[in-house]
matplotlib code that plots the C-alpha trace (Angstrom):
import matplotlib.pyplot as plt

x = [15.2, 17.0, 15.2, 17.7, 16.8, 19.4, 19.6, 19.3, 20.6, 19.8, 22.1, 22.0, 25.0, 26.1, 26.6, 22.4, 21.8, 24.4, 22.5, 19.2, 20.3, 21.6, 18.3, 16.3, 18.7, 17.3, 14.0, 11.1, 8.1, 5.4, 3.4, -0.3, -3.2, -3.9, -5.5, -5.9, -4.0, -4.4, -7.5, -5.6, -3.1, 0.2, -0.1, 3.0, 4.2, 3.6, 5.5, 8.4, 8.8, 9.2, 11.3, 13.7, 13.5, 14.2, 17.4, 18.3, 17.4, 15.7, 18.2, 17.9, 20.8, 18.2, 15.6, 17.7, 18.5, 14.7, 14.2, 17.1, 15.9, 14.1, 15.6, 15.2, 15.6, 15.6, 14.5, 13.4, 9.8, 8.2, 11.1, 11.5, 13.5, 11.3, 12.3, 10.8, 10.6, 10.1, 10.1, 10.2, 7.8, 9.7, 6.0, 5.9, 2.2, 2.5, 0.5, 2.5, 0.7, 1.7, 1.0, 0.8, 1.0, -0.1, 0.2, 1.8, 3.3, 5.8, 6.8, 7.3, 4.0, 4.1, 7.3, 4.8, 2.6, 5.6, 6.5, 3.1, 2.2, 5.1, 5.6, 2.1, 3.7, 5.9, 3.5, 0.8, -0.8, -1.1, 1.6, -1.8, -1.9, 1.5, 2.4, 5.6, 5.3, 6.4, 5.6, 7.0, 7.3, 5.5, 7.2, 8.3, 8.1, 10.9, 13.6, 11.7, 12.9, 11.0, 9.2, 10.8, 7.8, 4.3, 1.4, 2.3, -0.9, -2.3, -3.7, 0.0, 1.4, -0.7, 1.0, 4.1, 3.0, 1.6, 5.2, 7.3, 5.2, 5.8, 9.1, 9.4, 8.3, 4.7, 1.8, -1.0, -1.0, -3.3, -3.1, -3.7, -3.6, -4.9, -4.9, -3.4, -2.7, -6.5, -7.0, -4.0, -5.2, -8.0, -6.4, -4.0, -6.9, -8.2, -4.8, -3.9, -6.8, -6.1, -3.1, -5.0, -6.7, -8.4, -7.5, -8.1, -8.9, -8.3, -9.8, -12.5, -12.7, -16.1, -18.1, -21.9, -24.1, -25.1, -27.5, -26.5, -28.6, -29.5, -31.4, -30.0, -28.4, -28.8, -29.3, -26.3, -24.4, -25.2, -22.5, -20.0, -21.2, -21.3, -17.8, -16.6, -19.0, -16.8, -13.8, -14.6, -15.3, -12.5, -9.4, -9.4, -7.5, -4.2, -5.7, -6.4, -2.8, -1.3, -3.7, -2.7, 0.2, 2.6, 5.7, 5.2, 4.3, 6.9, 9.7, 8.8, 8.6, 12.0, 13.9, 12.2, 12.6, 10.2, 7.5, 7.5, 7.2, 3.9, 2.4, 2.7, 2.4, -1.3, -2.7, -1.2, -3.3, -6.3, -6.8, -5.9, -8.0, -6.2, -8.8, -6.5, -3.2, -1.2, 1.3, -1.5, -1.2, 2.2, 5.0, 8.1, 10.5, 7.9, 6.6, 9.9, 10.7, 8.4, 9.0, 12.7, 12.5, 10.4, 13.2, 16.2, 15.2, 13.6, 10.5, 7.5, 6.8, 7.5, 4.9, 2.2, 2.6, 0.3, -2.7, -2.4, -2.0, -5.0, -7.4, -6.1, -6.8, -10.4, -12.7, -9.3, -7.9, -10.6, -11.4, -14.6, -16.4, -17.2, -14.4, -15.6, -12.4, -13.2, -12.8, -12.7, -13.2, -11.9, -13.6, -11.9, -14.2, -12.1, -11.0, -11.3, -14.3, -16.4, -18.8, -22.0, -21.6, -24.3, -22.1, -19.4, -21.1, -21.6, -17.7, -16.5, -17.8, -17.4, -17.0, -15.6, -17.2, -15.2, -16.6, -13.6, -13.6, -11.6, -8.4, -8.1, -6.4, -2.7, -4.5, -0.9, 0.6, -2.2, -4.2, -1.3, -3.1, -7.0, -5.7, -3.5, -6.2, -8.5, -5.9, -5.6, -9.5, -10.1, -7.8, -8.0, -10.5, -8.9, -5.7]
y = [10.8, 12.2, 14.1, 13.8, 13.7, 11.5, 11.2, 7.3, 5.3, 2.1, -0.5, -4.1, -6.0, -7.8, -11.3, -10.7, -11.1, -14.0, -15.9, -15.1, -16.5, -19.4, -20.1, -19.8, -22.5, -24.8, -23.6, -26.7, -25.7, -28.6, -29.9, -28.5, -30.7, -31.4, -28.4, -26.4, -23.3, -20.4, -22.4, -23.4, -20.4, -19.6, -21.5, -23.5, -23.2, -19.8, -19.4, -21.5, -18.8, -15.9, -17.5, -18.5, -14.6, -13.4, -15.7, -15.4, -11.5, -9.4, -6.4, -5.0, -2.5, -1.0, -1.1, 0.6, 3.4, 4.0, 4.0, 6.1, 9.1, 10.1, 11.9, 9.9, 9.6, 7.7, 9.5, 7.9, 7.9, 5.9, 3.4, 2.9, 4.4, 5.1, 5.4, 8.0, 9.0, 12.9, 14.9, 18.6, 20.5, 23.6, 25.1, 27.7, 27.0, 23.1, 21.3, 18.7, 15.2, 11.6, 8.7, 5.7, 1.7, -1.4, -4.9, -6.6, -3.3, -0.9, 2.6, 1.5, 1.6, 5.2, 5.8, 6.0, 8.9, 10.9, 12.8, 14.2, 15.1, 17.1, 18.2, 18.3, 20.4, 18.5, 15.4, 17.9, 19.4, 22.8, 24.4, 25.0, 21.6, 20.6, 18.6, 18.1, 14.4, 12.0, 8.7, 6.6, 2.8, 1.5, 0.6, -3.5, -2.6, -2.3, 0.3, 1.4, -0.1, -3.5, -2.7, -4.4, -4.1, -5.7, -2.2, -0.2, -0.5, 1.4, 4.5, 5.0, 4.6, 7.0, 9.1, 8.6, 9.7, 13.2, 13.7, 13.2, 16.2, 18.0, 17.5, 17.9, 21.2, 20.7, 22.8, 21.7, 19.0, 16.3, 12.3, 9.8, 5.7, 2.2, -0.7, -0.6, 3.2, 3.6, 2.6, 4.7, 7.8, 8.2, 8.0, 11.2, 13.0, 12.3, 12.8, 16.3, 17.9, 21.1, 20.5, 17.9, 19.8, 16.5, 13.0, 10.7, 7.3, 4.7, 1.6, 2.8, 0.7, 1.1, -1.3, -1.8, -0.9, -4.5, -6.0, -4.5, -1.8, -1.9, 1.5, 4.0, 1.4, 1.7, -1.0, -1.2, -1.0, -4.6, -6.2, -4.7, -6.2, -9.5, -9.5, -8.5, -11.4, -13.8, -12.6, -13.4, -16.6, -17.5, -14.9, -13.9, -16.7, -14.6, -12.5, -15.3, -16.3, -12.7, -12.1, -14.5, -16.3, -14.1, -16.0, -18.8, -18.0, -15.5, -18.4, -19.7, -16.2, -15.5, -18.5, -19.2, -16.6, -19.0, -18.7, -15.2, -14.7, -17.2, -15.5, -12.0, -12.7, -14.3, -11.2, -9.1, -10.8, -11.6, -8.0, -6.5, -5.6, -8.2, -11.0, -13.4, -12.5, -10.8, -9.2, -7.6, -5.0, -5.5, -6.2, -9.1, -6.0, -4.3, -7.4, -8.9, -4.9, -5.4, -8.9, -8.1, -5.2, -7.6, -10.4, -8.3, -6.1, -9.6, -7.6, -10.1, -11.3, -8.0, -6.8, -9.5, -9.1, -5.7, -8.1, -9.2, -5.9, -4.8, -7.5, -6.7, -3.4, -4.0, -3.5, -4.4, -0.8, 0.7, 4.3, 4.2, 7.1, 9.5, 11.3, 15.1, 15.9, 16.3, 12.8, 12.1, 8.5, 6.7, 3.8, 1.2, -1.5, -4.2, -3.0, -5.6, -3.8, -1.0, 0.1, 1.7, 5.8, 5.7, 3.5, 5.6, 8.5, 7.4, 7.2, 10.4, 13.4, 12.5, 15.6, 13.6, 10.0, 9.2, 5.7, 4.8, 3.3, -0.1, -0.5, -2.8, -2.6, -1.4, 2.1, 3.5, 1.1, -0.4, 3.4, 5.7, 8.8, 7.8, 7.7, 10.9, 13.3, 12.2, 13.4, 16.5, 17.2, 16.4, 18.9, 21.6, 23.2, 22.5, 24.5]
z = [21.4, 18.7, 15.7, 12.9, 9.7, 7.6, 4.1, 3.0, -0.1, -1.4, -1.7, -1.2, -0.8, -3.4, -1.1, -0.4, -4.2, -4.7, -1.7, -3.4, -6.7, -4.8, -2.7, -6.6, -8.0, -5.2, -5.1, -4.4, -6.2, -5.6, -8.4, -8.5, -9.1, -12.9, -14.3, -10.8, -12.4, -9.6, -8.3, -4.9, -4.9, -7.1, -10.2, -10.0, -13.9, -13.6, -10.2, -11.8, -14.7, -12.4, -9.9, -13.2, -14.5, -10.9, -10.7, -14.4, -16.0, -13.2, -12.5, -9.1, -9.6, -12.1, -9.7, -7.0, -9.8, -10.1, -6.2, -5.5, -8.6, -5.3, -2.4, 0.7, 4.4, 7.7, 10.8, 14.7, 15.4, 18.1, 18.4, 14.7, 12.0, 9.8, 6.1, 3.8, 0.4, 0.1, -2.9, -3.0, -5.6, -7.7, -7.5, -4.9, -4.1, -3.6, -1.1, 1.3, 0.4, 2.4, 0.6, 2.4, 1.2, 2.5, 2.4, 0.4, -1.8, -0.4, -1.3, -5.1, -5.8, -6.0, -8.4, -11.1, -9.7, -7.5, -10.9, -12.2, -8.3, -8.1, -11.0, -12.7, -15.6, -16.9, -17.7, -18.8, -15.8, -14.1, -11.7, -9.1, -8.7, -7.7, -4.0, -2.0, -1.7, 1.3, 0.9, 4.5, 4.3, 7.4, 10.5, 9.9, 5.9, 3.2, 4.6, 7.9, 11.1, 12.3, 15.5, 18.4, 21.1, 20.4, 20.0, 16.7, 15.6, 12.7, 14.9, 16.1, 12.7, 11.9, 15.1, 13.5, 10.3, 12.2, 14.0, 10.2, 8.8, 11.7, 11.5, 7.8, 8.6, 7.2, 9.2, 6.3, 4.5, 3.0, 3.3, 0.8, 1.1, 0.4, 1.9, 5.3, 4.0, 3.9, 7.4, 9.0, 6.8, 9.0, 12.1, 10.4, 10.3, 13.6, 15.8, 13.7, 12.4, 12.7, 10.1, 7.8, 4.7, 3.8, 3.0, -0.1, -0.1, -3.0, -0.9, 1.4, 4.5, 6.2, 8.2, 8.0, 11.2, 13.1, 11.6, 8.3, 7.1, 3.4, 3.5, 0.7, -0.9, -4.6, -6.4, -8.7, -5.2, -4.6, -6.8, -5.0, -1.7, -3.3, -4.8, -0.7, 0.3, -1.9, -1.0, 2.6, 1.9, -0.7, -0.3, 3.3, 4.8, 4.8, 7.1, 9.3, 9.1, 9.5, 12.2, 14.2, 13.9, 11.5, 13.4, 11.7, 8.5, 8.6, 9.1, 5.3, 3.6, 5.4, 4.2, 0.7, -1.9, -4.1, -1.3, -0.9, -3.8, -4.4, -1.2, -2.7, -6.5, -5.8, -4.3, -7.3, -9.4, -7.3, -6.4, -9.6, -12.9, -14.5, -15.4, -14.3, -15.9, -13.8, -16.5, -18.4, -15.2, -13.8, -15.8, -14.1, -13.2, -11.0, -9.1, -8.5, -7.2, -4.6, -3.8, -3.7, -1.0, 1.6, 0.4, 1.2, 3.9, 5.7, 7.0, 5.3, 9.2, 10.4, 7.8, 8.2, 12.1, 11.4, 10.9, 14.4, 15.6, 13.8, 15.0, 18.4, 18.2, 17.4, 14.3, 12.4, 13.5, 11.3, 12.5, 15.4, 14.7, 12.3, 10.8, 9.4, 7.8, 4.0, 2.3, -1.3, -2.3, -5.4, -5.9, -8.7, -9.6, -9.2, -5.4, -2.8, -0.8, -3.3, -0.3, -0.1, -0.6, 2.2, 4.1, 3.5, 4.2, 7.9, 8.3, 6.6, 5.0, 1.4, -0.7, -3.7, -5.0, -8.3, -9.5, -12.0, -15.6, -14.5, -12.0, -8.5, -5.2, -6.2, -8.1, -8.3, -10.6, -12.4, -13.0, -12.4, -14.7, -12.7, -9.8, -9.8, -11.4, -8.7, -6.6, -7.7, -8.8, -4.4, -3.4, -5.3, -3.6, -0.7, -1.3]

ax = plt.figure().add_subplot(projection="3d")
ax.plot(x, y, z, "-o")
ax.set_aspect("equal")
plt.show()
């Protein structure tokens, strides 16, 4: 199989955006229940603003232009193309870093944190702490190729990951993710470990012992548990979905801009630091960015077929033994799971626990300045 590295460019045709607008003009939002709000998913009011700003003012040309300030590529791994961001530091000493996304975000979460990473300063850093960055959009997301046998699962994502930094050239480099990003960062570590310098994690997946052990938890660890205990019981039915029949589900997200964009929109603000209003974190431009990539690149069942391959590959893909690559953990209070360190600890050797100020799942673009100083405090003394 061919190694080639291409250089890749954004840009949608125009006829994608004029059937978008088109399909918005249509758009069926059903009426809510009197005074539900985002009680039984996307408020609809709400949902009927953004779909009108999306049709009406949103700019995607502009949004290209801020996707496309960074250099990027396609190259074939594993039977996909798989798209990449990668940005080279001016610093001679800089450390190669891979940043990888999850569900439902893509690579532009990171467009905020890309600058002061590689070029720490210019936005008030120090030169010792700059990275080459390469942040890939998962196989069946955004601009990567959609996987076309069933078995990518997040250990050989995280495969492909290993081959691109060997290919990039890269013999030591760290690893940073969330989300699904925080479950194939792991795996990084585990396939190459004699390349990985350590990896940091901004949602830290961990699973208790069976039954659960409750020894060395502290007790202002117990909210945190509760708040996951909720979200089991209230917010995890997407998984459910995802998990098992993504085909289906995937039919409406590919044909209704308007229900793509309820789908992805409720998790934004369910997950976020928001206290239920979404814009106080994310502004229209940056959520309709992300909604647009899954919209015009048609990977939303692509990208929700992961779930199934992650229940299928057991314990939802999550790492099975102890990983004793260094691990620094950033935990944001609003995060969907905020774990145990003593959990945690029997998972990964934790050499940095950060407890932050305020933030949620999607760290890059609600805590860009938290999230990147953690960064750079974990690997210092790594370098």
């Amino acid at each position: 199989m061919s190694q080639e590295i291409v250089p890749f460019r954004i840009h949608v045709p125009e006829d994608v955006l004029t059937d978008l607008r088109a399909r918005l003009a249509r758009a069926r939002i059903p009426e809510g229940m009197p005074d539900a709000g985002w009680s039984q998913g996307t408020d609809p009011a709400y949902l009927r603003e953004l779909c009108a700003y999306w049709r009406d003012h949103f700019d995607w040309r502009a949004a290209e232009a801020r996707l496309n300030q960074f250099d990027q590529f396609r190259t074939p791994i594993d039977g996909v193309d798989l798209h990449f961001i990668h940005v080279r530091s001016r610093e001679p000493g800089a450390l190669p870093l891979l940043l990888s996304h999850g569900w439902p975000g893509s690579v532009m979460e990171f467009y905020k944190i890309i600058g002061p990473l590689t070029d720490p300063v210019a936005h008030g850093g120090s030169a010792k702490d700059a990275f080459h960055v390469v942040c890939p959009s998962l196989p069946g997301y955004g601009f990567s190729g959609i996987p076309r046998a069933p078995g990518l699962t997040p250990r050989r994502m995280g495969g492909a990951f290993t081959q691109l930094m060997a290919r990039l050239g890269y013999t030591r480099y760290g690893a940073q993710g969330g989300d699904w990003g925080a479950i194939i960062t792991p795996h990084i570590a585990d396939l190459d470990p004699e390349h990985v310098a350590g990896i940091h994690l901004n949602m830290v997946a961990v699973l208790p012992s069976q039954p659960p052990s409750m020894d060395g938890v502290l007790p202002e660890e117990l909210q945190g548990l509760q708040a996951f205990q909720r979200f089991r019981e209230e917010e995890s039915a997407y998984q459910a979905i995802q998990g098992t029949k993504p085909q289906s589900l995937g039919v409406a997200l590919n044909d209704s801009p308007a229900g793509l964009a309820a789908w992805i929109v409720e998790k934004f603000r369910t997950w976020s630091d928001c206290d239920g209003h979404v814009e106080r974190r994310f502004t229209k431009d940056e959520l309709l960015t992300n909604i647009t990539i899954y919209w015009v690149t048609q990977t939303a069942t692509s990208a929700a077929r992961l779930y199934l391959e992650g229940l299928r590959s057991g314990s939802f893909g999550i790492l099975d033994r102890r990983l004793e690559t260094p691990t620094g953990c950033a935990l944001f209070p609003k995060e969907i799971l905020v774990p145990p360190r003593v959990w945690a600890e029997r998972a990964f050797r934790v050499t940095r626990w950060t407890k932050m100020p305020r933030g949620g799942h999607f760290a890059a673009l609600e805590e860009p300045e938290l999230l990147t100083e953690d960064i750079r405090a974990f690997f210092r003394p790594l370098r």
